[in-house]
ZAMARGU-4260 file (C-alpha; in steps of 0.2 Angstrom, whole numbers, plus 5000, padded with zeros to 4 digits):
<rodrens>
0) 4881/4927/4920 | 4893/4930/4905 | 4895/4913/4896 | 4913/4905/4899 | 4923/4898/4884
5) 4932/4889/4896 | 4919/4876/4898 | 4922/4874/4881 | 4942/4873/4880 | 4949/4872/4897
10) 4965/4870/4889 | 4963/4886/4883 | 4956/4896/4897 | 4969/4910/4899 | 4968/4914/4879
15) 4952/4911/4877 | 4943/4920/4891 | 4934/4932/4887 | 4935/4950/4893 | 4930/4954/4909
20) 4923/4969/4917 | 4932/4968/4936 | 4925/4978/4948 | 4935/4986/4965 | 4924/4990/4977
25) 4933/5000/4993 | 4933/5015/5003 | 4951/5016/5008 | 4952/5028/4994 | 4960/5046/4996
30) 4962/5057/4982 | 4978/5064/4989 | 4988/5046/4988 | 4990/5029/4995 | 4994/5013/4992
35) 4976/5007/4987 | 4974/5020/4978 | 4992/5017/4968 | 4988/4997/4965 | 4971/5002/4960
40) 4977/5014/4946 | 4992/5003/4941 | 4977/4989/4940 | 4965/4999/4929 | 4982/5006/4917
45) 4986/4988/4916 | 4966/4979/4912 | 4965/4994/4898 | 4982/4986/4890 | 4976/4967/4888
50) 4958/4968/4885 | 4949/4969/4901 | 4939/4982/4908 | 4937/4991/4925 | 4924/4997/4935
55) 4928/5006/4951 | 4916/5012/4968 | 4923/5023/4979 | 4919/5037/4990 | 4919/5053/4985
60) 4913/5072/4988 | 4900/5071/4978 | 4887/5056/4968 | 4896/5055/4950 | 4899/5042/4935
65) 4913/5047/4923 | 4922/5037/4911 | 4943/5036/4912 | 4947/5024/4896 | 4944/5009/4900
70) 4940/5013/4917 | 4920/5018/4923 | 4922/5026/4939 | 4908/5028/4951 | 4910/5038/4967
75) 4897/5041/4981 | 4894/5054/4990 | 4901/5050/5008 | 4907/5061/5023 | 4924/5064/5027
80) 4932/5052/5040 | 4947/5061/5041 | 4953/5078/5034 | 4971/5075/5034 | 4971/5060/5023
85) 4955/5063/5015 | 4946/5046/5020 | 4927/5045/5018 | 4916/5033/5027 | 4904/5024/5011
90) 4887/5022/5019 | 4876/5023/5004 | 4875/5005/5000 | 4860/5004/4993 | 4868/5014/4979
95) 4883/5001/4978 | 4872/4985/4974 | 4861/4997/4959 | 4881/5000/4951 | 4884/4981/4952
100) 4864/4977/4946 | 4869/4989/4932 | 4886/4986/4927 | 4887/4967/4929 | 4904/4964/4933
105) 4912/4948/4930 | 4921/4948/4946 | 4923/4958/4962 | 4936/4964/4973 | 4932/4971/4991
110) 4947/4982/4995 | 4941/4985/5016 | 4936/4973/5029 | 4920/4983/5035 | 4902/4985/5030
115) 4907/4988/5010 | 4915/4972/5011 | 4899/4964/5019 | 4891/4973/5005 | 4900/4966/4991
120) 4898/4947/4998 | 4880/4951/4999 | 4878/4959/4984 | 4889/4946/4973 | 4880/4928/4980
125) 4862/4942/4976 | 4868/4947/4959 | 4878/4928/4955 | 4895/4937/4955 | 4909/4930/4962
130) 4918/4940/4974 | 4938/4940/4983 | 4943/4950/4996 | 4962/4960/4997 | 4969/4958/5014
135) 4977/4976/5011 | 4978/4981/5030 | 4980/4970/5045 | 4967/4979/5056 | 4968/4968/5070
140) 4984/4975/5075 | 4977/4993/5075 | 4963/4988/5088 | 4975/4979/5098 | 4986/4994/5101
145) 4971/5005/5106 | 4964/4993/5117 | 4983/4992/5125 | 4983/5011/5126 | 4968/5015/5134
150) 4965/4997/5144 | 4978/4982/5143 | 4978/4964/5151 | 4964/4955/5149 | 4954/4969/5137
155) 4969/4968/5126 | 4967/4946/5124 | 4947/4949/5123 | 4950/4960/5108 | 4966/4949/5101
160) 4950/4936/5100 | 4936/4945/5095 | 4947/4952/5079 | 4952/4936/5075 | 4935/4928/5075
165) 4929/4944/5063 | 4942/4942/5051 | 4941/4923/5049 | 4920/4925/5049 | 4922/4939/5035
170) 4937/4934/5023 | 4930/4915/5023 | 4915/4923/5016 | 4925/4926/5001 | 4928/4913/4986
175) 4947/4920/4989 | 4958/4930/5001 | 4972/4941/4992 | 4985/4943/5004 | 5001/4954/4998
180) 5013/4943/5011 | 5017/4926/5013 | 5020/4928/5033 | 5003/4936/5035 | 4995/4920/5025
185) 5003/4910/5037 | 4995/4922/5051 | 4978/4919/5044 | 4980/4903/5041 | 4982/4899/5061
190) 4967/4909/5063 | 4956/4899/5052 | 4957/4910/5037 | 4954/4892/5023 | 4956/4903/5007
195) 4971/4914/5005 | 4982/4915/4989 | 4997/4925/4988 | 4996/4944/4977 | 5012/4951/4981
200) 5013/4970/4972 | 5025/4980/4963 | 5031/4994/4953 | 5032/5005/4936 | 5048/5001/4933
205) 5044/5013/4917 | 5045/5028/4931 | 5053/5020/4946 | 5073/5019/4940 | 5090/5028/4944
210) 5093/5044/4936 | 5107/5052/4949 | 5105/5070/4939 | 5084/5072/4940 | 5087/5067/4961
215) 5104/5081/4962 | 5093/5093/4952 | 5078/5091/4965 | 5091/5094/4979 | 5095/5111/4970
220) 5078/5117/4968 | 5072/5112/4987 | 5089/5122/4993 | 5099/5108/5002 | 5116/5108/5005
225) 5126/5097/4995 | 5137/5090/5011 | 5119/5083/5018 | 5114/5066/5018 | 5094/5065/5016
230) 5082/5058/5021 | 5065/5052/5015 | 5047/5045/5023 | 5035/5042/5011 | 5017/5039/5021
235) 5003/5043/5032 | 5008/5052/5048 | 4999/5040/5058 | 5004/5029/5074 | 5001/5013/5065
240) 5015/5020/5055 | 5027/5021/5069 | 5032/5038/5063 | 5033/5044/5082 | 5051/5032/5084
245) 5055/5042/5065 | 5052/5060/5074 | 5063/5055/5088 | 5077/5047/5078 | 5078/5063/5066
250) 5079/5073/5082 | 5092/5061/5090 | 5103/5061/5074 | 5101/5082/5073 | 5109/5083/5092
255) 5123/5071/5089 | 5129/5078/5069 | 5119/5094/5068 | 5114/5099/5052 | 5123/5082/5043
260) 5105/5077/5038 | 5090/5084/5031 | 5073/5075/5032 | 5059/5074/5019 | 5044/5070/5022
265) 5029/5065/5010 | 5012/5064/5019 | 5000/5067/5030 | 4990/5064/5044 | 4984/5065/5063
270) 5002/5066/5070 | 5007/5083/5056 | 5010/5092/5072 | 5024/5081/5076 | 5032/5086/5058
275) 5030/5103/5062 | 5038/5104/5079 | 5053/5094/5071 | 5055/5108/5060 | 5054/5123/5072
280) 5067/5112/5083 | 5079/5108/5069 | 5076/5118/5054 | 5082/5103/5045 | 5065/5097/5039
285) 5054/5100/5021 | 5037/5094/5024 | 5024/5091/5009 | 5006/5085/5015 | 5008/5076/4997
290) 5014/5070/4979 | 5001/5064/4967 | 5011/5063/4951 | 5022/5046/4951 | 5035/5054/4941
295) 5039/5069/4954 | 5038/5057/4968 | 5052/5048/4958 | 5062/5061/4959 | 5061/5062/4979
300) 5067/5047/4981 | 5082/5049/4969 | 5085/5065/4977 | 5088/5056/4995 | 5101/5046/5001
305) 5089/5036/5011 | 5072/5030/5013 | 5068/5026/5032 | 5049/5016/5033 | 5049/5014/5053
310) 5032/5004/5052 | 5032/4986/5060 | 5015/4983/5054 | 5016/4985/5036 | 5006/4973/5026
315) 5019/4977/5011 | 5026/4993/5011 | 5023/4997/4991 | 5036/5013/4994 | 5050/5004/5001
320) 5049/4995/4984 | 5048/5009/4972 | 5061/5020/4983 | 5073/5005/4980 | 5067/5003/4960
325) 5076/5022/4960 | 5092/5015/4970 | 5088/5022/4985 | 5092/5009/5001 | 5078/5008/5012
330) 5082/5007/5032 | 5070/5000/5042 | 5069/4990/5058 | 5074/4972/5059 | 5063/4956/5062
335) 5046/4961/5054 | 5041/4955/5038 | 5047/4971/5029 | 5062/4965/5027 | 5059/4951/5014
340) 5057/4967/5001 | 5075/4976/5007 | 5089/4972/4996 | 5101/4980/5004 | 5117/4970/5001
345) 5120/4968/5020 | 5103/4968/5029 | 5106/4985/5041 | 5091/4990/5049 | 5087/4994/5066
350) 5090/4981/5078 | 5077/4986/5089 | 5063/4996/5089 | 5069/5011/5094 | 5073/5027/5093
355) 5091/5027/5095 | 5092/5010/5088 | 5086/5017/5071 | 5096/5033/5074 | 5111/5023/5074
360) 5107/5011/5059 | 5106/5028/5047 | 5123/5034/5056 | 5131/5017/5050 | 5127/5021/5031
365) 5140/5027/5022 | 5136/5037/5005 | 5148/5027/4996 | 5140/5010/4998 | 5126/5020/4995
370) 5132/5024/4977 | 5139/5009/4974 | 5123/4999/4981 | 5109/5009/4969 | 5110/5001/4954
375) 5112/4983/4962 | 5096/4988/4973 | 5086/4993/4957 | 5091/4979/4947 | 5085/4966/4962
380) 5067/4976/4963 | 5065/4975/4942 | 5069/4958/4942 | 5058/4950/4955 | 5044/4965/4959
385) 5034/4971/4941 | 5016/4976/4940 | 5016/4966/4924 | 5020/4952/4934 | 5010/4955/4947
390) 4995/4958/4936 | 4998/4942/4927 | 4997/4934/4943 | 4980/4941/4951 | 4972/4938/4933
395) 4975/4921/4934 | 4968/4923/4952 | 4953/4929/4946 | 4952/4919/4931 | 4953/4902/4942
400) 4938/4910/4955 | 4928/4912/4941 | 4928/4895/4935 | 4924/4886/4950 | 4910/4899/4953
405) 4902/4895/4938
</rodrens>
């Protein structure tokens, strides 16, 4: 293990330190977007600008090793898990622990809660690395909704308890537990979860910001009519995205004011054939499967007069955050932790989860207190949501698990 300068000058430790090779380890990694995949680029963009350097094992089509900067990316050959989103299942971990013999990290994050994660705690206390875990999807809730679906009653609490006993049995493992929300910490905290420390994430403010002419030159080349108010979704087209209630509610506000609204979605997924009959119905929807390139995707949501996240689940929501750093409001259904991140001036989400419920909610925008909201909205997410904050923050993390490692 790298010699420390901090047992020399604990005083110093944050100047001092030297540089560290931090590795992410994860399979929730698409090469068609994500958040994982944007708070692991933002991350290796911002260890090249102070000094550090990144190492990064993912799943891939192919075995590979190429250099990006500062960044050595490694991916593994792996099969595909799912074709829409492009997901692949990382089996080849033996491979994994001969990257990390090699490479050396200093650190290591595990970015899923399955057998890479067992992987890296095993591989870490092998190698004398110290390694955290990011708690970047609340999977319990996943399994407890398909348990509800094809069984319910008792099935439902058995798996309620057998998810809870995994994830406090996994995430303790770990010398810390990144969690992007403070209610969730307080979730896991009931369920025995003894290491936790808060990593909210943030935004490029640099490519996130308001630029009214880039979003009305967007609305001229997608064709859409000037009187229409539009809407955005930004996401996978999955259940756990609640993205069925956002289907119904386009189709709810198409009946009652046709043609007022135009919906754009950005993603894709299992449920794309619910985007598709939506469009034959209404003829009112633009559908792209994705967007890789931040600044286009900018533009989208400078181009809208909405962004509706429907998820109740969200361990963050990254997009509600960059939608609003480009003065966009973000609807979305009240009572969920969601709405910590909305800074809407008056909180008017859904008021239930609903259908009709969110219908109405977009119906009681008006574009006026749109216009005159953007600016507020996109100075409230530059001022308390940054990378460079956020980044600051995780380094001190890592820098602080180190220490008492050593």
């Amino acid at each position: 293990m790298k010699e420390s300068l901090f047992i020399l000058y604990p005083s110093f430790f944050t100047l001092y330190l030297p540089s560290m090779l931090v590795c992410d380890l994860t399979q929730f990694y698409s090469p068609v977007g994500g958040g994982v995949r944007r708070y692991l680029q933002e991350k290796a963009k911002y260890l090249a600008t102070t000094g550090h350097r990144h190492l990064l094992i993912v799943p891939g089509e192919k075995t590979q090793r190429r250099q990006e900067e500062q960044s050595t990316i490694y991916t593994i050959e792996s099969p595909l898990i799912s074709r829409t989103a492009r997901y692949r299942a990382l089996l080849n971990l033996a491979l994994v622990e001969e990257i990390l013999e090699q490479e050396q990290p200093d650190i290591i994050e595990s970015g899923d809660p399955y057998q890479v994660a067992w992987k890296a705690i095993a591989s870490g206390r092998g190698l004398g690395i110290p390694t955290v875990g990011f708690y970047h999807s609340h999977f319990p809730e996943a399994t407890i909704r398909s348990v509800a679906n094809y069984f319910g009653g008792l099935s439902v609490l058995i798996a309620a308890e057998i998810s809870q006993r995994y994830v406090t049995a996994l995430y303790n493992r770990f010398q810390a537990t990144l969690v992007p929300n403070p209610d969730l910490i307080e979730l896991l905290k009931t369920w025995g979860v003894e290491n936790t420390a808060l990593m909210e994430l943030g935004v490029d403010t640099s490519i996130f910001y308001p630029n009214r002419e880039r979003g009305l030159f967007l609305r001229k080349k997608l064709g859409l009519k000037e009187h229409q108010k539009i809407l955005l979704y930004v996401g996978r087209l999955a259940p756990e995205k609640n993205v069925r209630l956002l289907f119904e509610s386009f189709a709810h506000l198409h009946q009652r004011v046709p043609y007022d609204y135009h919906l754009i979605v950005i993603g894709d997924g299992t449920m794309r054939a619910g985007v598709q009959r939506l469009q034959e119905k209404t003829g009112e929807v633009t559908w792209f499967p994705y967007c890789q390139d931040p600044g286009e995707l900018a533009d989208f949501y400078r181009a809208a007069t909405l962004f509706i996240h429907p998820g109740i689940h969200e361990t963050f929501g990254l997009v509600t955050l960059e939608s609003q750093a480009c003065g966009t409001p973000v609807v979305g259904i009240c009572d969920n932790s969601m709405e910590r991140i909305i800074f809407n001036q008056e909180q008017r989400g859904a008021l239930k989860n609903s259908s009709f419920s969110l219908a109405d909610a977009i119906m009681a925008f008006e574009p006026s207190a749109v216009e005159q909201e953007s600016q507020i909205v996109a100075a409230a997410v530059a001022e308390h949501y940054d990378w460079k904050k956020a980044f600051h923050r995780l380094l001190t993390i890592y820098q602080e698990v180190i220490e008492a490692y050593e």
